[in-house]
Structures are given as structure tokens and as C-alpha cells.
C-alpha positions as a printed Julia matrix, in Angstrom:
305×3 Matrix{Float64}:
 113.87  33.82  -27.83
 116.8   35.71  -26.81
 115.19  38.28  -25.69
 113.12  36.37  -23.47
 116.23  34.62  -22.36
 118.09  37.79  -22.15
 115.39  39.03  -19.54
 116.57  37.86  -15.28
 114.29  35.75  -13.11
 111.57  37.53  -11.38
 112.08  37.05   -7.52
 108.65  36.06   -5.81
 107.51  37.99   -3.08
 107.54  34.73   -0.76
 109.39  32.1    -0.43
 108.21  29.14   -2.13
 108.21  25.76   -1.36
 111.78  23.96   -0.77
 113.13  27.62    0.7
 113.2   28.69    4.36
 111.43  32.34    4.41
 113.79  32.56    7.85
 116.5   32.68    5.78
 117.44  36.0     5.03
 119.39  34.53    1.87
 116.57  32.6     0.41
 115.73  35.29   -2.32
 119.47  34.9    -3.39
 119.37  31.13   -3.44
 116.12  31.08   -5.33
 117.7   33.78   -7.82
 120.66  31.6    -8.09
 118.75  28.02   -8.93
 116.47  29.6   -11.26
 119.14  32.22  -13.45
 119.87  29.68  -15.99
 116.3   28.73  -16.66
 115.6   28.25  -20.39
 119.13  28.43  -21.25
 119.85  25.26  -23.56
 123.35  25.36  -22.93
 123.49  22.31  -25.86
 122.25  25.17  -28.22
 125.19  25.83  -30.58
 122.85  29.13  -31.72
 123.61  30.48  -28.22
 127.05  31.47  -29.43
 126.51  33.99  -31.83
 124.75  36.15  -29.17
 125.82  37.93  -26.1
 123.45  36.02  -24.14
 125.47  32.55  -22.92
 128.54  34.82  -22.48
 126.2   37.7   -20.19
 125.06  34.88  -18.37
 128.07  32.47  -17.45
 130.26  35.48  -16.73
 127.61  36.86  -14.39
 126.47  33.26  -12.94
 130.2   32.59  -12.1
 131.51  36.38  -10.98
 128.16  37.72   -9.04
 126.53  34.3    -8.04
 129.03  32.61   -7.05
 131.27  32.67   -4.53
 134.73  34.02   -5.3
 136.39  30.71   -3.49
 138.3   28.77   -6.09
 136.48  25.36   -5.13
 133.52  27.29   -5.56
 134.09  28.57   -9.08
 134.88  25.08   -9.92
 131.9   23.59   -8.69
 129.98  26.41  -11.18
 132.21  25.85  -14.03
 131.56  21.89  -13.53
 127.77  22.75  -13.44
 127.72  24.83  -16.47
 129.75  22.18  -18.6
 127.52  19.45  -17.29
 124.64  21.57  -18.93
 126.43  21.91  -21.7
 126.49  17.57  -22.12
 130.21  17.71  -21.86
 131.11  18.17  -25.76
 130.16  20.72  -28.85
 130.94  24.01  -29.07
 129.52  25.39  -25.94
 131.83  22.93  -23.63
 134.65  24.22  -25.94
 134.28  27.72  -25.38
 133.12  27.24  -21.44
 136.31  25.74  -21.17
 138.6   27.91  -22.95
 137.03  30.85  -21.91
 137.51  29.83  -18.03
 141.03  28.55  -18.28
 142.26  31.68  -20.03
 140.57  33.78  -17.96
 141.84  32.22  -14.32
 144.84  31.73  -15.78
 145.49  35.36  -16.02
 143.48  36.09  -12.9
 145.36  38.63  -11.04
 143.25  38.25   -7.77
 145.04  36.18   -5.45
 144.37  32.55   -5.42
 142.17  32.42   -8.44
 144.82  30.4   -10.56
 143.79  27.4    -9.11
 140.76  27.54  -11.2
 143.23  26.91  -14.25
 144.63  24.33  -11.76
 141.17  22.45  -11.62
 140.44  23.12  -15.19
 143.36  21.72  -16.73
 143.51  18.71  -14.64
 139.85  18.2   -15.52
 139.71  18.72  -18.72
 143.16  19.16  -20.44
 145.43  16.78  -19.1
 142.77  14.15  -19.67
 142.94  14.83  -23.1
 139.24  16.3   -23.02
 140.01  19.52  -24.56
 140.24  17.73  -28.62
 140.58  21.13  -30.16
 144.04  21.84  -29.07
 147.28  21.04  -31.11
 150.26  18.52  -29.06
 151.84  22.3   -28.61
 149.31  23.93  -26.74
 148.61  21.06  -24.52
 152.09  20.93  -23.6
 151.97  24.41  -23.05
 148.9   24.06  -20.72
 150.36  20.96  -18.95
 153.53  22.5   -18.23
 151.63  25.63  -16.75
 149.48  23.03  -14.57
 152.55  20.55  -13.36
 154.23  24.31  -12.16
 150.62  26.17  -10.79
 149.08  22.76   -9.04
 152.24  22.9    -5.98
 151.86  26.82   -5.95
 148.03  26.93   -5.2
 146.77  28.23   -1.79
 146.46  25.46    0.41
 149.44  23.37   -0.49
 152.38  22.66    1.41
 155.87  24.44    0.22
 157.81  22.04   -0.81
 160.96  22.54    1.48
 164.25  25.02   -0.03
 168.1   23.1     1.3
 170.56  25.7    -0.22
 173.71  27.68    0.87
 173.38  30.88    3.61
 176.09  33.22    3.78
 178.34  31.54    5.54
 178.73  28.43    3.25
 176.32  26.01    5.45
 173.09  24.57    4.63
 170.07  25.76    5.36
 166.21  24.79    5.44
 162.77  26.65    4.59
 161.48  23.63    7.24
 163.99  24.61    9.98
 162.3   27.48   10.86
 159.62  26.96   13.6
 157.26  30.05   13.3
 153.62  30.54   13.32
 154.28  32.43    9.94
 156.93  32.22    7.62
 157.42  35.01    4.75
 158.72  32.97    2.01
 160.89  35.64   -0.95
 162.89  35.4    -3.64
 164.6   38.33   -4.9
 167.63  39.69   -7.25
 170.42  41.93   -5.58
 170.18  43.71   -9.18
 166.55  43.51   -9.44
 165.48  47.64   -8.48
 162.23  46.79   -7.36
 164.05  44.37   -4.81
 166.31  46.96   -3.59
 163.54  48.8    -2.0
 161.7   46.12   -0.77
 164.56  43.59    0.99
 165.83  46.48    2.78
 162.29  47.67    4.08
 161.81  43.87    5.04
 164.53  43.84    7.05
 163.39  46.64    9.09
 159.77  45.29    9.49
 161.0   41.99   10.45
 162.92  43.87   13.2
 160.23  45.05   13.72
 158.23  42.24   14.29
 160.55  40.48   16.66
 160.09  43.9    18.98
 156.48  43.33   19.35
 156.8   40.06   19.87
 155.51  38.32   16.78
 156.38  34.91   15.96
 157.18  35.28   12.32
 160.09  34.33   10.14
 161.49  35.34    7.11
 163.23  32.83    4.14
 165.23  35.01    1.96
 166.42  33.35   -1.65
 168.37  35.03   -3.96
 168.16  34.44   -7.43
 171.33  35.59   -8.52
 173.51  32.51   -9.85
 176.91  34.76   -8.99
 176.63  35.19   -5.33
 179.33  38.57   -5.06
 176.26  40.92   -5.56
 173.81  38.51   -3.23
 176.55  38.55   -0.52
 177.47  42.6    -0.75
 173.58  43.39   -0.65
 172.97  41.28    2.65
 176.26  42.85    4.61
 175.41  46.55    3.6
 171.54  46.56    4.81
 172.18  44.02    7.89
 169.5   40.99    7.07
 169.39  39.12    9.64
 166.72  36.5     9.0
 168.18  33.32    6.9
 169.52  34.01    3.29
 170.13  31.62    0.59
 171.33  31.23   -2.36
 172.54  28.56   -5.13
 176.06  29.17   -7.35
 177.49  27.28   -9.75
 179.93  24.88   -8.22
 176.56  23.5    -6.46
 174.78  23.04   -9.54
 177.38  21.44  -11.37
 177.73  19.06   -8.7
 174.03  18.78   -7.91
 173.88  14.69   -7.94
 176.06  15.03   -5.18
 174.66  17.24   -2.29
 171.16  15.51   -3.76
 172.36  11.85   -3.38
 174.27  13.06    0.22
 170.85  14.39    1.51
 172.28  17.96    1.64
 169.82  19.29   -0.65
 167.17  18.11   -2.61
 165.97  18.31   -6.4
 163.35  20.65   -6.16
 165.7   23.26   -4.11
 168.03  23.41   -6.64
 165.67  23.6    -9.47
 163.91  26.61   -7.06
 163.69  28.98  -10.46
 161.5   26.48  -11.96
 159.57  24.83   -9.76
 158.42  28.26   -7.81
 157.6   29.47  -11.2
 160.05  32.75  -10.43
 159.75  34.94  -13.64
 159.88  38.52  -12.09
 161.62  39.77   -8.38
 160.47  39.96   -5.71
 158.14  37.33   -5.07
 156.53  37.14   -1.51
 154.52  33.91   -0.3
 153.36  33.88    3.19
 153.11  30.5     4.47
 151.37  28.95    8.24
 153.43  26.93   10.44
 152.81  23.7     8.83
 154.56  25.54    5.68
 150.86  25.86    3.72
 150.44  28.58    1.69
 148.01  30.66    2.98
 149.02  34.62    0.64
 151.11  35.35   -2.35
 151.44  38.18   -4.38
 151.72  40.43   -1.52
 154.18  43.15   -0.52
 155.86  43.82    2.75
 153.43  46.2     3.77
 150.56  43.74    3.66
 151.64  41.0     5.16
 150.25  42.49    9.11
 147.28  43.43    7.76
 146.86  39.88    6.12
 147.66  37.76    9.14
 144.94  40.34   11.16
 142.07  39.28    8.62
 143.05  35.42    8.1
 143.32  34.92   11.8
 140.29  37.03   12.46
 138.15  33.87   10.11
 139.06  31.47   13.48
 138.21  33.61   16.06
């Protein structure tokens, strides 16, 4: 039996019934609908072989599309097969949320997103201890406003010159969203070359804006680092007169909750982070570098065209 079920549909040479022989992808959808035939996903047995794992990991990372919603769709298809409880929907369920949680391809964390709002916050996931799903819930309540598609919640917080300033004031097209350390070496490279792309940007005319936000609590460093390479686009920071007086500037309107919690809520555990946002403030790239932001903006505007 595993054998057999180890073996991969046979393709016909024509397409049958129910698939359009005009459509070049036909053999791919027929491959698709018919790769999990025989599989009793409700078999328990399944486990102890290589053949569930061979098949969901090749189901979800070669037939599938590699578009979060996508993936989700296939994971909610494979735990529907599975009758929603036993063994297999544990381990279809762990095994995806670990994995897209640690997904270093961009975007693919709101897999975990969909997974743990599915299936953990619910309370669906009965194997896990109250640590672990506080654990998992705190990762989700951070990951589910981070998530391509969302819209940045806006940053209120001191520029250089004592006055407040807003992620949402800037009217762009684009808007490179960073935080960064003045300390932080990796940052030290990349600010400065920032700086001279966004120059450079403004020469050829492009309609993009940076956001810079420093992490650094003690602003001396922040404020040095800024004068001596000549960054010109908005840069903000908190310090600790403003957070000991948060309620204040919050219940003023000068700055909100989430600003001053920015460490937190943008989930900021290494420097620099990049986010690229539209001009609705969406978040359309993350993860990226300086160098890749042009290139990025070519291909996402090139899916419109």
C-alpha cells in the first residue's frame, strides 16, 4: 500500500472529461486534482512513513501556488481531508505553522498568520500547553498588522528638531518605511547609502519618500549620525522624557499608542529593518535592502501594466 501510494498519478494523453484540451494547463490541473488520490489522510498509519510528509510538502511547495492565500486554501484542503482532528490534523498543523513561521521568503508569514487564527487562537490546536499558546498568540497579535497587504499603522514621534512628525504626512507614491540603530554596524552602512539613493531618486524624478526611525532610546548618537551623513528625508525618534510622559502627548493627540510602543508593535528585533509601503501606506515589500527597493517597484508595477 505505500508503495502504491508512494507511486505519482499517471497523466493521460488527452484531456478527459471536465478539462479544456485548449488549455495549455489542463495536464497540470488534472495532475493537481488527482495527486492525493488514495491518500486516507484519516489514516493514523500514514505517519510512520515518508509518504503523507513527501506528499503534503510537495502538494503545497510544487502544486501550489506560492501566494499566501493560496497556501492557505491547500493547507485548509489537506486538514479538511484529514476530518479536522487525530494525529494527522495535529501534525498538518504544526508542521505548517512552524514551517511559515520561519519562512524566510518574503510574505510567507502570513501563512502562520492564517494558521494561528484558524486553528490556535480558537483553541483548536488541544495539544499545546497555556505557554505555548500564549507564545503562538503573541506571535499572531504582532505578525497579523505586519502581513503584506495591511495598512501601516501610522508612526507620531519627535524629528530632529523637537517637532512632531507623521509616517501619514508624507504624500508619495512609495514610502520606504526603516528603523535603524546609530550603533547598530550593519546600519551604518546602509542609512548612509540610503541617503544617497534617495538623492538620488529625487534627481530622476521619482516620487518616493523615506521614514527614518531610530531605535536608540538616548537620542545624542541618533542626532550626531543624522548631522554627519546629511539625511535629509524625515527622522524620528522616541527618548525618555516622552515615554515617561506618554499619557500625555497620547491623550493631547500628539502621538498615539502604537507609535510609542513602535519596538513592539513593528516586531523590531534586529537593525535595519526596511518595509516599502504604496501610497495608501499598504505594505507591499519587507525584508529588503536599499539596493532592491528600484528593482522591486519595476516588477510590482510591471503586474498592472
Amino acid at each position: 500500500t505505500v508503495l502504491a501510494l508512494s507511486k505519482d498519478p499517471e497523466v493521460p494523453a488527452e484531456a478527459p472529461e471536465g478539462y479544456d484540451a485548449a488549455d495549455s494547463t489542463w495536464s497540470y490541473k488534472w495532475f493537481k486534482d488527482h495527486y492525493l488520490d488514495g491518500v486516507d489522510f484519516k489514516d493514523e498509519r500514514l505517519l510512520r512513513t515518508p509518504v503523507l510528509h513527501r506528499k503534503m510538502d510537495y502538494y503545497l511547495s510544487k502544486l501550489t501556488p506560492q501566494i499566501p492565500d493560496s497556501v492557505c486554501n491547500a493547507l485548509d484542503h489537506l486538514i479538511s481531508l484529514s476530518g479536522d482532528t487525530g494525529l494527522v490534523f495535529k501534525y498538518i498543523v504544526q508542521y505548517s505553522t512552524n514551517k511559515y513561521e520561519r519562512s524566510k521568503v518574503m510574505g510567507m508569514d502570513a501563512v502562520f498568520v492564517c494558521m494561528a487564527e484558524k486553528y490556535y487562537v480558537p483553541g483548536k490546536a488541544t495539544w499545546i500547553d497555556s505557554t505555548q499558546y500564549a507564545d503562538i498568540k503573541e506571535s499572531y497579535e504582532v505578525r497579523k498588522n505586519l502581513i503584506l497587504g495591511v495598512k501601516a499603522s501610522d508612526i507620531i514621534l519627535l524629528d530632529t528638531a523637537g517637532q512632531w512628525r507623521g509616517l501619514y504626512d508624507l504624500d508619495a507614491k512609495y514610502t520606504v518605511l526603516v528603523f535603524w540603530d546609530p550603533n547598530c554596524g550593519h546600519c551604518k552602512k546602509e542609512i548612509p547609502k540610503l541617503a544617497r539613493d534617495y538623492e538620488k531618486w529625487k534627481e530622476e524624478g521619482r516620487d518616493i519618500e523615506v521614514f527614518s526611525v531610530s531605535t536608540e532610546f538616548e537620542n545624542e548618537d541618533w542626532l550626531k549620525f543624522v548631522k554627519k551623513n546629511n539625511l535629509t528625508f524625515p527622522n524620528v525618534s522616541d527618548n525618555p522624557e516622552v515615554n515617561e510622559n506618554a499619557w500625555k502627548y497620547i491623550q493631547s493627540g500628539q502621538t498615539t499608542l502604537n507609535s510609542l510602543n513602535f519596538r513592539d508593535y513593528w516586531d523590531i528585533y534586529s537593525t535595519p529593518q526596511f518595509y516599502l509601503l504604496d501610497k495608501d501606506k499598504i505594505i507591499i515589500a519587507k525584508r529588503l535592502t536599499s539596493d532592491q527597493i528600484i528593482d522591486f517597484i519595476e516588477g510590482y508595477e510591471k503586474r498592472f501594466q
